[in-house]
N, C-alpha and C positions, 0 to 999 in steps of 0.2 A: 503376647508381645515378646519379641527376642532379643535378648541383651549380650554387649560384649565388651569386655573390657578395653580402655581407653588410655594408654599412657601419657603419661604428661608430658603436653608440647603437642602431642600430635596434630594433625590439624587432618578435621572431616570436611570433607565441600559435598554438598548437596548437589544437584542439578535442578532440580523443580521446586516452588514454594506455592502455598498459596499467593493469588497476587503478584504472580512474576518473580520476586525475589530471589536471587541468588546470595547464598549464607552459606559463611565456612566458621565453624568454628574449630577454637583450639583450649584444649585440656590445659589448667594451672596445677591440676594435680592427679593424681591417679582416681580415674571417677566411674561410673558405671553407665554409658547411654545404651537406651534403647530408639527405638523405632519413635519418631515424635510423636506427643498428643495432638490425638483432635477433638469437637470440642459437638456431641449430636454429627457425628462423622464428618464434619468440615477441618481441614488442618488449619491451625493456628496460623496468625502471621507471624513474618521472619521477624518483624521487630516487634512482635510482644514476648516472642520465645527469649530474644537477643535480651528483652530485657529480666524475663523470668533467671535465664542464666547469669545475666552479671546480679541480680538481684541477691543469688546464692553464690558471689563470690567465686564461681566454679569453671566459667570462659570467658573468654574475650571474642568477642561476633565480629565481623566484617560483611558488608553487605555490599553489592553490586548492582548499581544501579545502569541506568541509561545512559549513554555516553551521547554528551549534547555538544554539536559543534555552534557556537556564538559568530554571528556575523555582522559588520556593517553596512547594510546595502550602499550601491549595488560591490559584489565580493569580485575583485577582480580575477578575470580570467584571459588567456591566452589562448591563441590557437583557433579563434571562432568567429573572424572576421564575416567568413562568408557563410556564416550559419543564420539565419533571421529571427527574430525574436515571435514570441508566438503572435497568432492570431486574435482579435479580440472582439472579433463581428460576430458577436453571440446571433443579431436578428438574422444575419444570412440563415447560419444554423436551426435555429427555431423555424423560420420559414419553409427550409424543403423538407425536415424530420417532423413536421406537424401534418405533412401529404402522408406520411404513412398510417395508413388504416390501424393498423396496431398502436400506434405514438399516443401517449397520455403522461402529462405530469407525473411524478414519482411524489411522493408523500414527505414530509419535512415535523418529525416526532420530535417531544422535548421530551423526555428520560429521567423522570423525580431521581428514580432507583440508582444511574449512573451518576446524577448532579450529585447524591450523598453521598454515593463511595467517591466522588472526586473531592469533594470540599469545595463545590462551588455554587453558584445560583442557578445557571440555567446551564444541561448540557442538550441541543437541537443537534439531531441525528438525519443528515438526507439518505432516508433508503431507496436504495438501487436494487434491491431486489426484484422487482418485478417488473425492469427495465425491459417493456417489448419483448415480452416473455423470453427473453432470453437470459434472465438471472442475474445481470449484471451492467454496471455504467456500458462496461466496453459495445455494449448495445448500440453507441451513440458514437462510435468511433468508425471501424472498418466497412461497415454499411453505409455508413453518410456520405463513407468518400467513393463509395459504388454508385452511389446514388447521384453524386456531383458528376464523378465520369458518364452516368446514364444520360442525364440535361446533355451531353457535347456530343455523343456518339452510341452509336450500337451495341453494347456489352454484349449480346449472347453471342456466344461460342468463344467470348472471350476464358482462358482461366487466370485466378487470382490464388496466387501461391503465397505462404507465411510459414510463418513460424511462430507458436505460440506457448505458451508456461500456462494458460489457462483461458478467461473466456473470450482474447482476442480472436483467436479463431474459431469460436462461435459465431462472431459477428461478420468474418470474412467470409465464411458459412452461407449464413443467413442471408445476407446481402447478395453475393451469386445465386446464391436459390431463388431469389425475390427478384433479382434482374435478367436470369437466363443462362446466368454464366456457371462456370466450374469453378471450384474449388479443389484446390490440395493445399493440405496443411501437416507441417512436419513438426512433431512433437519428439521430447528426449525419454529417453527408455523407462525415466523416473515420473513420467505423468502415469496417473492411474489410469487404470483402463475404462474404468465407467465415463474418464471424461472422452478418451476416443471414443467410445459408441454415441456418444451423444454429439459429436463431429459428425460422426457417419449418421446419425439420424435428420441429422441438414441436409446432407447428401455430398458432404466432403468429404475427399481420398485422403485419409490417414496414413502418413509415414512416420516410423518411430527411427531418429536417429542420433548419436549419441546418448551422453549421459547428463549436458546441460543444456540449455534454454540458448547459449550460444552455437555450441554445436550444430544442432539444433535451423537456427538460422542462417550459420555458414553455408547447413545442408538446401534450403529453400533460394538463398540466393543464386547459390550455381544452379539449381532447379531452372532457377528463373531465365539463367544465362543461356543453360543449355535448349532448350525447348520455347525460347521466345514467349516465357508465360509474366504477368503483370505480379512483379513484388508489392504485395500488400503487407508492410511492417508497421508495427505503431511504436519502434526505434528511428533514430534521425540519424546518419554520418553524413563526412564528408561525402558533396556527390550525391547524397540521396536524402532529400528536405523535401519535395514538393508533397508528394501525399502523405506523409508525418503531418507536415503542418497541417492539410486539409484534415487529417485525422483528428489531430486534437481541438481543431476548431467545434470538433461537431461532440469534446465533452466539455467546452462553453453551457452548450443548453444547461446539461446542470446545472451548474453554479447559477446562470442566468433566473432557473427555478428557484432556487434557494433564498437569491437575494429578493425574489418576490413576497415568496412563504413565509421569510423570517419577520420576530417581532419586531427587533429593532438588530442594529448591529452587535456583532460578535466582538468578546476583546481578543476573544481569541481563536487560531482557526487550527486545527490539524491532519493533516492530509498524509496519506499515505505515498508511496511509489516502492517502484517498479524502475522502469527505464524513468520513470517522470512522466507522462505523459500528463493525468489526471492532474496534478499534485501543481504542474504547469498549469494548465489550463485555466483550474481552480483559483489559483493564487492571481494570478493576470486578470480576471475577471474582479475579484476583489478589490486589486490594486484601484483597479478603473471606478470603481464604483467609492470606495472607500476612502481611497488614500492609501496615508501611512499608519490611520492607529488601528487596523488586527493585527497583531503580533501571528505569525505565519507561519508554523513549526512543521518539516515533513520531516517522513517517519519511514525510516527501513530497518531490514534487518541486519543485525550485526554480521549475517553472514553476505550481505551483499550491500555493499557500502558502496554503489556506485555512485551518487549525489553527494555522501557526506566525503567519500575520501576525494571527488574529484574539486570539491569547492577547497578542501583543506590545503588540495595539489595547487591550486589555484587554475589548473589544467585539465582536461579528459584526461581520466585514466581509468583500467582497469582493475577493478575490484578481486581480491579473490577470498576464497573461505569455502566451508564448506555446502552440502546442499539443504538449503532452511525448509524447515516444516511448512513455512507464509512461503510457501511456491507460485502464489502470483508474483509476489515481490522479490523470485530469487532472481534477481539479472545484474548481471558483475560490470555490464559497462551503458554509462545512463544514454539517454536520448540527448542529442545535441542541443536542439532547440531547448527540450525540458533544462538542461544545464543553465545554458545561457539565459534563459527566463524567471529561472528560481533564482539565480545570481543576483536578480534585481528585485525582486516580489519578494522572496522569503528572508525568512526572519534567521531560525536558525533549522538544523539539521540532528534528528535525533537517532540512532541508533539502541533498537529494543531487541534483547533475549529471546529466544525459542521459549524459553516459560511469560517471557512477558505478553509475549505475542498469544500463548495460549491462552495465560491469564485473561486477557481482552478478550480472545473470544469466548469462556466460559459466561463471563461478565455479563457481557450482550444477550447469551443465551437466556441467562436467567432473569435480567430485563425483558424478555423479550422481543431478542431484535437476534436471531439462531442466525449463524454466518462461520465465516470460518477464519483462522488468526491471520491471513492476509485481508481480509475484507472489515476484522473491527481490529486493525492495527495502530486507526488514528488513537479509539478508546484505549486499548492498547498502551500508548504512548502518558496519555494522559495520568491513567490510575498508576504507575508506574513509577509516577516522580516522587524524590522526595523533598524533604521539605526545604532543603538547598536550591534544588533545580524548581519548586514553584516559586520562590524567592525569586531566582534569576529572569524565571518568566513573567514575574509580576502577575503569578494566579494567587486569587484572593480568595476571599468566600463569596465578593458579589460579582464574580468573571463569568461570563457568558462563552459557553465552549460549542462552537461548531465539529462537526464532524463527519465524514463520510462514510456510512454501510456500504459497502462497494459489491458487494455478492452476497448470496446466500450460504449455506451449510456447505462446504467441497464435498 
């Protein structure tokens, strides 16, 4: 163990905790820290530690939590007249994604192991893992809407160009392979390489350009522009709504599953996003089904706060920060519809750490549900709170926690 003197006052900030925790503390006197204990090699938490040291008189802790945006629905916004609110014809969707040969239900797990690290009664986990062997929900997305343009007309020799941060352009992939068409898919310099090979194992052209998930799609649009090829985005703007919508209609099916598989309703639901896509989708379906009592929390990264800063804006706007470990969910400016649709369906908006995010997915691994900190970032969100913010969400010990697996291990 290595020790170093600590003058008084100073203040140490950590980066990582067990549990997501961000802890800084500060010296009352000249004291000696080493390296933190752990405990059979697991590190302690930030608030047993916090209390070990005020216990000895010797700091004062500050901890960092999640940052939760509170809203009334529906959260007014401007600017999105001509934007349409999502889709909510779950049977369309189930009926042409049930032709495909590969198409089977996804499984709906309750999680003893994660209900006790939450404090609560039941947490039910729908996993997407094994979503038409393509790894992930977005299976149910970019393909469905290949699939809806195949019913009207000819796809092959059509190509369908994107831009993806992860496994949407698996499914844009997939979907031209399965109907005759091409695929090109332009990814930023910062996606790994293992997931371009497995693009190009679809039979999609890989283009790596800039350094974010925007860039990125700047570079697929003019693609699109110049060479007369079919933008397949699962983002919305102005001007470009028609297959967004169709896209997230077809991750309805999900949720659609979920509310079949569950025991009874959820009090509460946690969704992740990205542009929104899912997190829309999901909460819309509930609405429909539910009402107003699951309480509706989605869940991004503090580094791309496209939903929480645009509700706060009360307007779209662009996020910035820097690039998040949860690189499905790094996208700085959200999906229009997704906006406009969470504005009325959700509840509130949470912002979680690169440790919390990690946190969640060690979590999961060790429950067994192996994924990566953008796919268990609703769990993520959940073990995360303290006991302020379960208060604020009215989580108890007998709250019932939905949540979405959304991929496997990256």
């Amino acid at each position: 163990m290595i020790f170093r003197a600590l003058p008084s006052g100073q203040r140490v900030a950590t980066d990582r905790w067990a549990y997501g925790r961000h802890f800084t503390v500060v010296a009352q006197s000249p004291i000696w820290l080493g390296t933190f204990p752990t405990f059979l090699g697991t590190p302690l938490r930030a608030d047993i530690m916090a209390r070990l040291f005020l216990t000895h008189g010797l700091l004062t802790a500050h901890l960092w939590n999640m940052d939760i945006l509170h809203i009334t629905r529906p959260a007014p916004l401007s600017g999105l007249d001509d934007i349409p609110l999502p889709s909510r014809d779950a049977p369309r969707a189930q009926a042409l994604v049930a032709r495909c040969p590969v198409a089977k239900v996804t499984p709906l797990e309750a999680s003893v192991a994660i209900a006790t690290q939450a404090g609560v009664q039941d947490v039910w986990i729908k996993d997407e893992r094994g979503r038409m062997g393509l790894g992930s929900f977005k299976a149910l997305g970019a393909a469905y809407v290949i699939a809806c343009d195949a019913q009207d007309i000819d796809v092959s020799g059509r190509t369908y160009v994107t831009a993806s941060a992860g496994n949407h352009g698996m499914s844009v992939a997939a979907g031209a392979k399965a109907f005759g068409a091409a695929s090109v898919v332009y990814i930023a310099q910062t996606v790994p390489q293992s997931f371009a090979s497995r693009l190009e194992e679809q039979g999609a052209q890989v283009v790596r350009e800039g350094e974010t998930y925007e860039d990125s799609l700047k570079a697929a649009e003019k693609a699109a522009d110049d060479n007369g090829w079919d933008l397949l985005s699962d983002g919305s703007w102005h001007g470009y709504t028609e297959r967004p919508y169709r896209l997230m209609e077809g991750y309805t099916v999900l949720m659609a599953e979920a509310i079949e598989q569950l025991p009874e309703m959820p009090t509460h639901i946690f969704l992740q996003a990205g542009v929104g896509g899912l997190a829309c989708a999901c909460a819309a379906l509930a609405r429909q089904t539910w009402s107003d009592t699951p309480r509706i929390i989605v869940v991004e990264p503090h580094a791309a706060a496209a939903l929480h800063g645009s509700i706060a804006a009360g307007k779209a706007v662009e996020s910035s920060g820097p690039v998040s470990d949860m690189g499905r969910l790094d996208c700085k400016m959200p999906s229009l519809i997704a906006l406009k649709g969470l504005a009325q369906d959700a509840d509130d908006f949470a912002l979680i750490t690169e440790a919390e995010g990690q946190a969640g997915a060690g979590l999961a691994m060790v429950a067994g549900f192996g994924s990566s900190p953008s796919g268990a970032a609703g769990i993520a969100a959940l073990i995360a709170l303290d006991d302020a913010q379960r208060d604020d969400l009215g989580i108890t010990a007998q709250s019932r926690i939905f949540c979405v697996l959304s991929e496997g291990p990256a």
